[in-house]
N, C-alpha and C positions, 0 to 999 in steps of 0.2 A: 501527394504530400505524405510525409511518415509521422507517425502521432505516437506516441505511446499510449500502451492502454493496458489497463492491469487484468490481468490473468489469472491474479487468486484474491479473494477480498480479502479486507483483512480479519475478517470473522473467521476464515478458514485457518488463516495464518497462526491467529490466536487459540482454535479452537487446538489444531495442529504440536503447538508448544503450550498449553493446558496454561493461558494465561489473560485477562479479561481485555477490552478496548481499555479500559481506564490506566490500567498497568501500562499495557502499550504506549495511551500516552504518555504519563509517566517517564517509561523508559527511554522511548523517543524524542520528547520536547516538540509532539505532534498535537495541537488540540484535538479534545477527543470528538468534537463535535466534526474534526474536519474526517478523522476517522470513522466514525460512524455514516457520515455519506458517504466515503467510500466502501462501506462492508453494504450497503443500502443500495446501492448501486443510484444514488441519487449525484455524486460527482461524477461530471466529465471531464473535469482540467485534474491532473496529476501533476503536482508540484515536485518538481523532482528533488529537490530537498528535504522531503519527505521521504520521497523512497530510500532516500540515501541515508537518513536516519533511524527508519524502520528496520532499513536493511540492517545496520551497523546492530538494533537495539537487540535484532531477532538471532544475530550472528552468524547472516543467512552471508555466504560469500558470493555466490552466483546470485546477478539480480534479475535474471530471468525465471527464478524461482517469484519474481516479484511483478514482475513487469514484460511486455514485447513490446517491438517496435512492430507498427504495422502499418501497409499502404493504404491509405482510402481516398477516395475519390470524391470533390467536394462542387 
């Protein structure tokens, strides 16, 4: 089965473009709280709606700066 699964937190992401989780939400229309489990490594579902807005907020064009697909075995 193929999952996605994020590759940089977004604490890296943020620390990266000199800008805090709250801005991010902010920018993105992401609550911050759902960001903050993922910088926390406390989520495992990634909404892909969210990367798609992180992506758009960060004006990252490649989203594997953001995210891989990966096979796991269940």
């Amino acid at each position: 089965m193929t999952h996605l699964k994020s590759n940089k937190s977004s604490r890296e992401l943020t620390k990266k473009r000199n800008i805090s989780l709250r801005e991010l939400s902010r920018l993105s229309d992401v609550r911050h709280a759902a960001l903050s489990e993922l910088a926390n490594g406390k989520r495992e579902n990634i909404n892909f709606s969210h990367i798609e807005r992180v992506a758009e907020a960060l004006e990252i064009q490649d989203i594997r700066e953001i995210i891989d697909l990966v096979e796991v075995d269940e």
